[in-house]
N, C-alpha and C positions, 0 to 999 in steps of 0.2 A: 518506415514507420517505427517509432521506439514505445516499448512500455513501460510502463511504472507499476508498482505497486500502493493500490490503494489501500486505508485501513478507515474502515467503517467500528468504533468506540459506542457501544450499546450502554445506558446507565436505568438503572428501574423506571425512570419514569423517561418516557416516549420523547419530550418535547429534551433531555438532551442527549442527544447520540449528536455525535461530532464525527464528522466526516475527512478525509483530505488524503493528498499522497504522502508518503514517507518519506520526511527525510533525513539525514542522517548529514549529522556535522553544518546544519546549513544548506543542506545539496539536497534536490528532490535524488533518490535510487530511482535512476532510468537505464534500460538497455536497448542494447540493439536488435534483441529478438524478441520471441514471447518464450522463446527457450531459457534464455538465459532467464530469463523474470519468474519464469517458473522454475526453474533449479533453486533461486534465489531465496523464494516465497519458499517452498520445504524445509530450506537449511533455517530461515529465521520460524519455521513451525516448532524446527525440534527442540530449536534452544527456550524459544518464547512460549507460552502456552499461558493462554487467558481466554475465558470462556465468552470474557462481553467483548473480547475487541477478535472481530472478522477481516482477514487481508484475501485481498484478490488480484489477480493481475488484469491491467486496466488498459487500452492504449493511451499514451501520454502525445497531450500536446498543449503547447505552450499560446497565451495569447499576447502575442506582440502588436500595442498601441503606434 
């Protein structure tokens, strides 16, 4: 099982909050535990701090057509 971290974007009015995983350069941030994804999610709380955007760690899975 790997996770990702989700990030749920709150704005004043309800109908836009935008939703999706994280990613960086291109690349959903996936790991291979929920440890790591949570070590992860702290390190980008201390640096990053915004009151409308909520990150959580999610299980990640891909839908392959």
């Amino acid at each position: 099982m790997k996770y990702g971290i989700w990030r749920t974007r709150y704005t004043r009015l309800i109908k836009n909050t935008f939703e999706g995983w994280l990613f960086i350069n291109g690349q959903p941030l996936i790991f291979e535990s929920e440890i790591q994804a949570l070590n992860e999610l702290k390190r980008l709380e201390k640096m990053i701090y915004d009151a409308n955007i909520k990150h959580e760690v999610k299980k990640y899975c891909e839908v392959v057509k």
